[in-house]
N, C-alpha and C positions, 0 to 999 in steps of 0.2 A: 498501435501499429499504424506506420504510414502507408497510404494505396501507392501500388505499384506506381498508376497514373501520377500520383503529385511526385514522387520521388522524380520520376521523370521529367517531366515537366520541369520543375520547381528545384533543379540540382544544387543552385546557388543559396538556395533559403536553407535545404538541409544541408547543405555545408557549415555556416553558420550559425548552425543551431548544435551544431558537433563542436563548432570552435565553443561558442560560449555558454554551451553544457559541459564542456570539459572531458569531452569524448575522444578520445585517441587513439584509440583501438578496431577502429571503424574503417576499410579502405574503402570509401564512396566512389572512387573510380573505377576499382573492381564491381563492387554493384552494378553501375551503370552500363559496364560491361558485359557482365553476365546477361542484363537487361536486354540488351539490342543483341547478342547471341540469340535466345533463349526466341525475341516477338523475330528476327532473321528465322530461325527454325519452325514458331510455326505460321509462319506464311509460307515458307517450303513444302510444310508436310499440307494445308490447305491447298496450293497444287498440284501435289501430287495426287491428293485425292479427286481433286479435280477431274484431273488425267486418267485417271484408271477408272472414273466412273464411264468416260466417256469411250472408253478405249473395250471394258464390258459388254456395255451397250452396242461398240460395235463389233464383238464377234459375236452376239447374236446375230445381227443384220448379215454378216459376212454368209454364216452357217447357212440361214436361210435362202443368201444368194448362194449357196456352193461353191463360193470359194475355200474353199477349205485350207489352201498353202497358207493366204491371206490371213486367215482365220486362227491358225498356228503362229502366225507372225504376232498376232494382236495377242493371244494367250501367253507368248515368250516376255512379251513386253508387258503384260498386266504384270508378270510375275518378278518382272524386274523391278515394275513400279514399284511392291508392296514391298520385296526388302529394301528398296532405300525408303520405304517408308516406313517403315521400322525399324532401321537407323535414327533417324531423322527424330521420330517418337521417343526413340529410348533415351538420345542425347537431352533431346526437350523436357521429357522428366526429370533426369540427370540435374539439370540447371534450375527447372521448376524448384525441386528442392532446397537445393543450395539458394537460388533467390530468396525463397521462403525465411530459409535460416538468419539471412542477411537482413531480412525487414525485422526481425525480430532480436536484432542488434540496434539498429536506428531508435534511438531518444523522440520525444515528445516536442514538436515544434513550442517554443515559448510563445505565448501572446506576447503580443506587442508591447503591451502596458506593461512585462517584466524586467525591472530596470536589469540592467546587463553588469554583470560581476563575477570574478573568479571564483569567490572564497567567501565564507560565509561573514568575515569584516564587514562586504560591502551589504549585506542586507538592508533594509532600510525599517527603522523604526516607525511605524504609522503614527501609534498613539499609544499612550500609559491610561489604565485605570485605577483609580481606588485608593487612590494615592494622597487624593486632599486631604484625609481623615485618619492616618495611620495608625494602627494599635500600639500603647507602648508596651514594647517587647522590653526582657531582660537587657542589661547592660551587656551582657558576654552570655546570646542564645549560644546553647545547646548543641550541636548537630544531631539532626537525627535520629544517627546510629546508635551515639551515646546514650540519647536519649532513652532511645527504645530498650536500650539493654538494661538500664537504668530501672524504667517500669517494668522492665522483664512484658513488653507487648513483641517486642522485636526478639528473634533468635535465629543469628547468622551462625554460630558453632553446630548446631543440628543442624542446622539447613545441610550445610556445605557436607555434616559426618552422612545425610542422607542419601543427598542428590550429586555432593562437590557445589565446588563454588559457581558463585550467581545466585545460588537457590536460598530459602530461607524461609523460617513457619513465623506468621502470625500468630499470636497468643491471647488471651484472654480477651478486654478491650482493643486490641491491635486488629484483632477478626473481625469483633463487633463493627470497629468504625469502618474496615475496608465492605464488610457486608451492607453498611449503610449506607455508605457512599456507591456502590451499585443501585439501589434500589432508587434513592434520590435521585441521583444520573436518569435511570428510567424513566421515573415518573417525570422529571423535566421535558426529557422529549416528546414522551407520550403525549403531554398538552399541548408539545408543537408540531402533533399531527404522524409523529414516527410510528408506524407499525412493528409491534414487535416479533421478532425472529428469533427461534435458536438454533443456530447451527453445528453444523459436527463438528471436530475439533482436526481431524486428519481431513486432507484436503488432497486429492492428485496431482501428479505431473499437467494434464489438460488447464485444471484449476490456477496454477501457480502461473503458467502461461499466460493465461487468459486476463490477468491483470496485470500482468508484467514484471514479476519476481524471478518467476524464470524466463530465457536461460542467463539472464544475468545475472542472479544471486542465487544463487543454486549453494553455492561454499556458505552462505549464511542462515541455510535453514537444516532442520531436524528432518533427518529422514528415520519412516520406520522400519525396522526389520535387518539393519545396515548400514554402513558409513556410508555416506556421497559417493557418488562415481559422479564421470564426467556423462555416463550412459541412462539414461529416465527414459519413462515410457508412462503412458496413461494408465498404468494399474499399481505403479508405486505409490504410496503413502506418505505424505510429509504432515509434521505437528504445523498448523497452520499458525502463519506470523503477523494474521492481523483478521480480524472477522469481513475486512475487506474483502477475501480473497472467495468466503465462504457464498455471502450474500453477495456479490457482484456476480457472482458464478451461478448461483440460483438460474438466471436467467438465460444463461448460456446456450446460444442456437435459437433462441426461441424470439417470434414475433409479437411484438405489446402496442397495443391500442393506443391512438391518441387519447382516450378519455382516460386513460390507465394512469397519464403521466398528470402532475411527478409522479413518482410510485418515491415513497418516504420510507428507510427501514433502517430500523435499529437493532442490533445485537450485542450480551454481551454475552463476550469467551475469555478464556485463555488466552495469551501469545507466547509461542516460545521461538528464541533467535537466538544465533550463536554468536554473533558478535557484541556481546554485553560484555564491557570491560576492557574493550578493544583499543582504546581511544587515547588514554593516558590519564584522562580524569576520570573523577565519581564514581574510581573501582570499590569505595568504602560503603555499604550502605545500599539501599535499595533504588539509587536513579537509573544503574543502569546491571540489570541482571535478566538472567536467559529466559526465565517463566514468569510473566505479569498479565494482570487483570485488565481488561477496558474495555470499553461500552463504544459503541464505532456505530457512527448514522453514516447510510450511502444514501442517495438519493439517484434515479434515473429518469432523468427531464428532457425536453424541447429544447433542441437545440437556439433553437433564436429566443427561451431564456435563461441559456444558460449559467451566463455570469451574473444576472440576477436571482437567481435563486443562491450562486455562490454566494454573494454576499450575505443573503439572509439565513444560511447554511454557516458562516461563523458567526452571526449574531446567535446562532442557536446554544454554539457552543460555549461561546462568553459566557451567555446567561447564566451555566452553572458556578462559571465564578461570580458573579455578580451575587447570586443570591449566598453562597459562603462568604462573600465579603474577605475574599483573597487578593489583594492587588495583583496586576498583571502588564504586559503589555502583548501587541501586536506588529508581528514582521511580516514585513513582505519580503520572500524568497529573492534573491538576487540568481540571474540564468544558471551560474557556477554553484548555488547551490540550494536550483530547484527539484533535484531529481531528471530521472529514465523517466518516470512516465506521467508528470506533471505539463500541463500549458502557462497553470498558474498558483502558487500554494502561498499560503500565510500561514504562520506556526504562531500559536498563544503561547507564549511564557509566563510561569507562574512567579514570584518571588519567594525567595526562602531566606528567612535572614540571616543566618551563619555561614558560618566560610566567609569572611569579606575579603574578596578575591578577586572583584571585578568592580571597575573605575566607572560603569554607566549604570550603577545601580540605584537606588535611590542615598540619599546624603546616610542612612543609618546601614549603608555597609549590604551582605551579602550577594546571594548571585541570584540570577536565571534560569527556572529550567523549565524546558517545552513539555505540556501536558498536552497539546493538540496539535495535528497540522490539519489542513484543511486546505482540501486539493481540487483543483475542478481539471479533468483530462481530455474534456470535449469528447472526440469519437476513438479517442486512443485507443481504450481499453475495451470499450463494445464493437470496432474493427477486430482486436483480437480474438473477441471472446464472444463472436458472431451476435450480438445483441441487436435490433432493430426494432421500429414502433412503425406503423402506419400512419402518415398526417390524415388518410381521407380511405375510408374503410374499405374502399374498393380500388385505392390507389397502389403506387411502388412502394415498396419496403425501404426504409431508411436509417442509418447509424442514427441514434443516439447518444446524446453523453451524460457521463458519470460522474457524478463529485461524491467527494466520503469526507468527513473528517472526526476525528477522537472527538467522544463524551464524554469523559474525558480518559484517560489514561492513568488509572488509582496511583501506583507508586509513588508518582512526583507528585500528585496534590494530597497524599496523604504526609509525602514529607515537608511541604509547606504546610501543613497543618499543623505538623508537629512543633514546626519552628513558631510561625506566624502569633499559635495562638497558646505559644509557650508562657509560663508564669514563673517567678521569682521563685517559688517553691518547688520548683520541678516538676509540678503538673500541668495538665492540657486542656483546656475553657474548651467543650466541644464547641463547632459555630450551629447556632442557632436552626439555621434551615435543617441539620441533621439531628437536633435531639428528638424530635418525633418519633426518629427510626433507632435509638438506640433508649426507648423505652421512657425519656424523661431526663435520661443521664446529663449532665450540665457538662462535669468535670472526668478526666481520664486521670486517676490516682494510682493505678500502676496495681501489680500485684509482688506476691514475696515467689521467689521463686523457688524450685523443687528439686530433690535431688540431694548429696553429699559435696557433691560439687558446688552448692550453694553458700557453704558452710565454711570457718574460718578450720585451719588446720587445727584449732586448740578443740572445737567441738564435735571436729570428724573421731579424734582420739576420743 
């Protein structure tokens, strides 16, 4: 959330940050409006208060002199003062509110250092890893989905007969490796200092706020008890769409020490979102569906270091690919498609080698797909979601800021795994950092699967 003061002040910067966030739904000169109404009104009603203290004060002094007519005059007029000062008060709420609503429309000023672009073409690629040494995959991998229905790990026909589409059961090894790759995820950050958290999976109206999901994407989330209205309140219920929402929110109202920070925290949850499938691609298969798994570090630091710890906050996240030995690369977000409540975000792309669909991949073909972003908000979100630290223990309270980003996000690094570390024979080379946690297991050899339905027409008769 932007302070009143900078919107004011600073009209030309958020204009520009509406032109190249891609905002257009914004009237910033009504804002500004409402604005000077709203500090016009109470500099009014501080007059008038003014006035009738003074005006009080003196029909005592009148009474005491005996003037009594005088004294009547002064009582006439306190009482004129107080309805138009309760005019004056009611209008000023009136706009209080609606200001309020309108800062919580305003997007995240971009840092300077984010190169300026519509559309996610103009991103810009930082750097490729893991690339020297490439595994050799299959001549014609696999996707996926095939794959998975293949070992019978994958089961999108039940998913969908359960939940409907997007949904979908892991099976046998399909568990095991999604269950391993949490635990790993863990244990990685755990060494780089993350505290662990678990949080509830329902999160409130206040909550969703408070990081910036609503009232902007309110049509994108799970509510419980009921379809979406346009109408929320702090006692509704939503399926929370990212463990951001939960642990950012931990903190909410509340004052934290300079020796607190950083404060380091990792959780993982659930996410469930309704726009999975939305888009025109990767309706097939688990990249993009409504309930997925992932492991989310936030951190809440000092503001003057903030963009250094950003950095060492995707170094965190890389690490997990580096130690699977998945190649990857890194974007930096371009303004048009940084997000509502980013200053600054980088998304890690994993590679999956099937599908060759896309001309910047590497020379053996397939495509891209993000398993992290990694965002730093500065005071965005702890302006919202009233968060503050003390520099000096007996000093003023201060914003803080926020950075989070994916540990990664299971679906898409389980289906680069699928693909990556796919074999001629249609089985799956676990990667090495995970066979600890899947008991010694090397290879994923699939299982037969169950049912009559499994079975060819000639031996169901």
């Amino acid at each position: 959330m932007l302070s009143r003061q900078f919107v004011r002040e600073n009209p030309e910067v958020v204009r520009e940050a509406l032109e190249n966030k891609g905002v257009d739904d914004v009237d910033l000169d009504h804002v500004l409006e409402v604005d000077d109404e709203w500090r016009e009104l109470k500099a009014r009603g501080d007059d008038l208060r003014h006035e009738r203290n003074e005006v009080s004060q003196r029909i005592g002094e009148l009474k005491r002199e005996g003037e009594e007519e005088a004294a009547q005059e002064a009582i006439d007029r306190s009482s004129e003062l107080k309805e138009e000062l309760d005019v004056v008060e009611d209008r000023a709420d009136e706009l209080e509110g609606e200001l309020e609503a309108a800062l919580l429309e305003l997007p995240m000023i971009p840092d300077e250092s984010v190169p300026v672009g519509a559309t996610e073409d103009e991103n810009v690629e930082r750097r490729r890893e893991l690339f020297e040494d490439l595994r050799d995959v299959p001549d014609d991998v696999v996707p996926h989905y095939d794959l998975g229905e293949d070992l019978d790990i994958l089961d999108f026909e039940r998913g969908a007969k359960v939940s409907g589409g997007g949904f979908y059961f892991l099976k046998g090894d399909g568990a095991r490796l999604e269950h391993a790759l949490v635990q790993f995820f863990l244990d990685v950050h755990r060494e780089q200092g993350y505290v662990d958290v678990y949080p509830p999976v329902p999160v409130n109206s206040r909550s969703m706020t408070g990081t910036g999901q609503f009232p902007k994407f309110v049509d994108d989330a799970y509510r419980l008890g009921g379809a979406n209205t346009e109408a929320y309140d702090d006692s509704d219920l939503w399926l929370c769409p990212t463990a951001e929402v939960s642990v950012t929110n931990m903190y909410r109202d509340e004052i934290l020490l300079d020796d607190d920070l950083p404060l380091k925290h990792q959780a993982f949850s659930p996410n469930f979102r309704r726009e999975a499938g939305e888009h025109g691609t990767e309706t097939r298969g688990i990249v993009r569906v409504h309930q997925f798994n992932k492991v989310e570090m936030v951190q809440f630091v000092d503001p003057e270091e903030s963009y250094e710890r950003f950095e060492e906050l995707l170094d965190d996240a890389e690490e997990v690919l580096r130690r699977l030995g998945l190649p990857y690369r890194i974007l930096e977000m371009c303004t048009g498609d940084l997000g509502f409540t980013q200053a600054k975000k980088y998304d890690i792309e994993v590679w999956a080698p099937a599908n060759d669909d896309e001309e910047d991949c590497p020379e053996e073909g397939g495509r891209w797909l993000e398993v992290s972003s990694v965002s730093n908000f500065e005071d965005f979100q702890a302006r919202r979601a009233g968060i503050q630290y003390r520099p000096e223990r007996h000093g003023s309270a201060e914003y803080l800021h926020t950075l989070n980003g994916s540990g990664l996000a299971l679906p898409r690094v389980m289906v680069a795994i699928l693909e990556y570390y796919q074999n001629d024979d249609g089985t799956v080379t676990v990667p090495e950092a995970l066979r600890p946690y899947m008991g010694g297991q090397e290879v994923i050899e699939g299982h037969d699967p169950v049912g009559e339905s499994a079975l060819g027409s000639g031996e169901r008769e």
